[in-house]
C-alpha atoms as one frame of an Amber mdcrd trajectory, in Angstrom:
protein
   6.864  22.437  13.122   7.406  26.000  13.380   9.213  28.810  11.447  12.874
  29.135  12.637  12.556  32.243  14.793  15.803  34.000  16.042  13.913  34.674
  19.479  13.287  31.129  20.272  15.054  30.616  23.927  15.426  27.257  23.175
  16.964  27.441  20.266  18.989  29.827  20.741  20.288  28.477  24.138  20.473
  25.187  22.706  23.473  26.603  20.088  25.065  28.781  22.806  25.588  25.478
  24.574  26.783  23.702  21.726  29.562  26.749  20.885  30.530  27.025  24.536
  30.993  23.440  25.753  31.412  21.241  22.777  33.154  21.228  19.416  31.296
  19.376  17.169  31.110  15.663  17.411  29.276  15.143  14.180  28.854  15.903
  10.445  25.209  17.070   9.852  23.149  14.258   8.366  21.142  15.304   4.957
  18.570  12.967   3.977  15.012  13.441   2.158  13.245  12.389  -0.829  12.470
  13.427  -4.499   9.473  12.364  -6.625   6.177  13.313  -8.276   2.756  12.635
  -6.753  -0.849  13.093  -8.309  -3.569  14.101  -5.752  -7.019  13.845  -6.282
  -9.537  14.844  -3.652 -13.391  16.054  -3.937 -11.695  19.796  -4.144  -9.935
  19.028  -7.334  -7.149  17.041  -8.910  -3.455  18.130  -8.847   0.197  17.405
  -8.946   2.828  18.000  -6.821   6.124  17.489  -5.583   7.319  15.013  -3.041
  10.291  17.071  -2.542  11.736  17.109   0.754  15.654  17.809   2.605  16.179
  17.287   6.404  19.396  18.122   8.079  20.045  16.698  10.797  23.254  16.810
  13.800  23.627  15.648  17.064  26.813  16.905  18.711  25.936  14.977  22.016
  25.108  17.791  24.005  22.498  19.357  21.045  20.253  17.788  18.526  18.712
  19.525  15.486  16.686  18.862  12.988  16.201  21.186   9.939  13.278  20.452
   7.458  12.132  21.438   4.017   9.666  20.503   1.482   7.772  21.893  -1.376
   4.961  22.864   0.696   6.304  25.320   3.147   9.094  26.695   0.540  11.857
  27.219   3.587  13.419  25.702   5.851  11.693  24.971   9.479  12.972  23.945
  12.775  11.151  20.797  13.833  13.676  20.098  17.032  16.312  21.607  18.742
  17.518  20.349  22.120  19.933  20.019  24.815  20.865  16.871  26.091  22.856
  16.075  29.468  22.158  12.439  30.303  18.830  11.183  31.285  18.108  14.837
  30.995  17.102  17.079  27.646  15.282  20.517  27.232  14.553  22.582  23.780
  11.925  22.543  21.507  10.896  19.348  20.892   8.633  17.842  17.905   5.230
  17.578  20.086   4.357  16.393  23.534   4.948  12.676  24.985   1.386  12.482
  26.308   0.650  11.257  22.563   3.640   8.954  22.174   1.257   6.312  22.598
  -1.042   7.036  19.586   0.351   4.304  17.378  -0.678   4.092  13.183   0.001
   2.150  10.628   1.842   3.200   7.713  -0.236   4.767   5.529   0.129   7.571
   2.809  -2.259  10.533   3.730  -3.328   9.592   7.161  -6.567  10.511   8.408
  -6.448  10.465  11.923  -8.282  12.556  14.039  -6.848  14.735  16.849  -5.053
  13.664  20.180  -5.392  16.526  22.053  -1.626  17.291  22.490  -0.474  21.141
  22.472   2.887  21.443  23.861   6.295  21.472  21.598   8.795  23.331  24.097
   9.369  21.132  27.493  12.395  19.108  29.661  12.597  15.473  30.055  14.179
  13.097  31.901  14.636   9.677  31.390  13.494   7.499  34.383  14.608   4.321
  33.069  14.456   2.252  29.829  10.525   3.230  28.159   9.690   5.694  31.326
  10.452   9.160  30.564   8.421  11.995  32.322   8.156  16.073  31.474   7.517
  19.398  32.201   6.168  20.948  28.900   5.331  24.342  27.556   3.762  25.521
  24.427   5.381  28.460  22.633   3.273  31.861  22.589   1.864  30.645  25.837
   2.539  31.082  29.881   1.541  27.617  31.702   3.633  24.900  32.698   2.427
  21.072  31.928   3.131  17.730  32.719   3.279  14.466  30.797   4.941  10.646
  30.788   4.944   8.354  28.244   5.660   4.261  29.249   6.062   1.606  26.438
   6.778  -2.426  27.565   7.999  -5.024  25.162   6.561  -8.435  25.572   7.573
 -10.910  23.106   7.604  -9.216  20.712   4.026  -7.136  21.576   4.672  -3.205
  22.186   2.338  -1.500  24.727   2.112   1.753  25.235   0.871   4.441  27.891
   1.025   8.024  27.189  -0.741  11.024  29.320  -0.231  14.742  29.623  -1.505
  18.124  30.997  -1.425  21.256  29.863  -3.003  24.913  31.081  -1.718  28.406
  29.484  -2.720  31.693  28.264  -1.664  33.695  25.266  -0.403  37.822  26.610
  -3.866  38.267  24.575  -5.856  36.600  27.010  -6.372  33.348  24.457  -6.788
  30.153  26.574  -5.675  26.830  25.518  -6.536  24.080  28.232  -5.982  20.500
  27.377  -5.783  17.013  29.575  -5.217  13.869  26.980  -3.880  10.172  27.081
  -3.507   7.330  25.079  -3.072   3.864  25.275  -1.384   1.438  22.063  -0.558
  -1.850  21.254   1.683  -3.194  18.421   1.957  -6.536  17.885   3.764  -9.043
  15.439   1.247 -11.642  13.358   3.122 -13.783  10.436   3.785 -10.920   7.730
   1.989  -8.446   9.314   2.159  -5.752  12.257  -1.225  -4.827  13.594  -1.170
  -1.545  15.606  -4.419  -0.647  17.702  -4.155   2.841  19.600  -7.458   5.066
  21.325  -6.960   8.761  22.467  -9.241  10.895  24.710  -9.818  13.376  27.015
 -10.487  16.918  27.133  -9.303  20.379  24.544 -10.949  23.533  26.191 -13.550
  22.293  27.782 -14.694  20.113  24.698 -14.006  16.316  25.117 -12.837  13.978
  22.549 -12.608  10.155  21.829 -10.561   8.975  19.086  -9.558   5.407  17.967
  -7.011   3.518  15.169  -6.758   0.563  14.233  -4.351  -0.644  11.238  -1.953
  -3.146   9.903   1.999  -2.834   7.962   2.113  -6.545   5.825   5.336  -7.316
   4.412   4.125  -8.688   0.615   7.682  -9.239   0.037  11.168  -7.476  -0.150
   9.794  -5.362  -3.020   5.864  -5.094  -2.209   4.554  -4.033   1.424   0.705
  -3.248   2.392  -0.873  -0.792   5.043  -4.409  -0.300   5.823  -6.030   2.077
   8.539  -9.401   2.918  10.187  -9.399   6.255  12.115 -12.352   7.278  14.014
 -13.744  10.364  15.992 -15.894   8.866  18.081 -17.096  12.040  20.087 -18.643
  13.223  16.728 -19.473   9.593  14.979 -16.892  10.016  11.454 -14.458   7.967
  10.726 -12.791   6.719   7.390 -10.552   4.035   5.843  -7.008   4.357   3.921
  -5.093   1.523   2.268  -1.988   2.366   0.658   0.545  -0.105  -1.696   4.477
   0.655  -1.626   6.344  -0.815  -4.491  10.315  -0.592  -4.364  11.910  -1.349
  -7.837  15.864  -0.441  -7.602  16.162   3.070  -6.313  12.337   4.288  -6.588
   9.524   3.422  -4.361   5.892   3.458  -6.588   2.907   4.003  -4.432  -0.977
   3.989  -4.670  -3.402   5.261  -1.677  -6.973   5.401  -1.304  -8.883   7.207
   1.729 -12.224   6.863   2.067 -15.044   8.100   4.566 -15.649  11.305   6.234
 -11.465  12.061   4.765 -11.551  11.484   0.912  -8.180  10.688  -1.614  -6.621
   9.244  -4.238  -3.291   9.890  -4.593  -0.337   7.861  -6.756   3.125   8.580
  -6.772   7.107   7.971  -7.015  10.108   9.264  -5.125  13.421   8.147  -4.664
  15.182   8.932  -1.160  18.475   9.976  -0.179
């Protein structure tokens, strides 16, 4: 997510569109959560908020999405597109070629990086889970390219994600990257395992990363995820397992990540 910037072509072409050839087909969604969290980490202990208000709209030619929490103190732009059928261009939240990266659902999440760059891009819809791009990543020159593929199969969702990217900053800064991934989902009783590796190459410097996890439905009230991340180019890795408690209108939760990655954090929040 980025600052809203007034000079972003996308955005701002992206709203043109939507004042010139639509009227607006749609109230803006507002949605987010409130709540308390403690934090404790081998920096320190704190508190903090779990404060957070995204607006969304989608007139059917543009989609937005406004965010804000605590951390950041304003409000950011984390998408803002055009979209004319199996076609859409804007800036987009991240690249494709990681689509396929699949994790559980756990609290502070401690994966390690996929390699993807690129936030600005077109894409077009081949046909139901084949979509291919051009992408672009803001500050630089370079043009990209990237698909993502996902099958079901009885229930089992497999994934295939790759992309390309090669630009330069007006400074001369290079940023170079070629990464993929490949995922699997799949249903077991109460439980949804998810299993997901990402390499390739960031400037020169390759990278291997893994996940494996599981989301277990306790009950209507009580649900369970658990995580391994690993970087195996540079041999870390750590565990999280994190407990979400719904009781009326507030959700009570408990994580714990462990290894290389290290915290303890408890919490409530209500969303809206």
């Amino acid at each position: 997510m980025k600052a809203i910037k007034l000079a972003s072509v996308f955005a701002v072409s992206a709203v043109a569109a939507a004042v010139s050839t639509t009227t607006i087909a749609a109230e803006p969604v507002f949605s987010g959560t409130a709540g308390l969290s403690y934090n404790a980490e081998s920096g320190g202990e704190s508190w903090s908020s779990e404060g957070e208000v995204n607006i969304i709209a989608d007139t059917g030619v543009v989609y937005f999405d406004l965010d804000m929490n605590t951390a950041a103190g304003n409000f950011v732009l984390d998408e803002a597109y055009v979209k004319q059928g199996a076609v859409s261009f804007g800036d987009f939240d991240g690249s494709i070629s990681d689509d396929a990266r699949y994790t559980a659902g756990v609290w502070e999440g401690g994966e390690y990086s996929d390699g993807s760059v690129t936030d600005l891009g077109v894409r077009y819809v081949v046909m139901d889970g084949l979509t291919v791009a051009l992408e672009m990543d803001e500050g630089h020159d370079g043009v990209g390219a990237a698909v993502k593929y996902s099958q079901d199969l009885s229930g089992m969702t497999l994934g295939l994600s790759a992309g390309s990217f090669s630009g330069e900053t007006p400074a001369g800064v290079k940023n170079e990257t070629t990464n993929y991934s490949v995922g699997v989902k799949a249903p077991l009783g109460m439980a949804t395992v998810i299993a997901s590796y990402s390499g390739g190459e960031t400037n020169s410097a390759d990278f291997s990363t893994a996940v494996l996890g599981a989301d277990v439905a306790v009950s209507d009230a009580l649900s369970v995820s658990a995580q391994y991340s690993a970087d195996l180019e540079n041999e870390l890795n750590n565990t999280e397992i994190t407990a979400y408690y719904t009781a009326g209108d507030i959700t009570y939760f408990a994580t714990s990540l462990t290894g290389d990655k290290e915290a303890t954090t408890l919490g409530a929040y209500a969303s809206f």
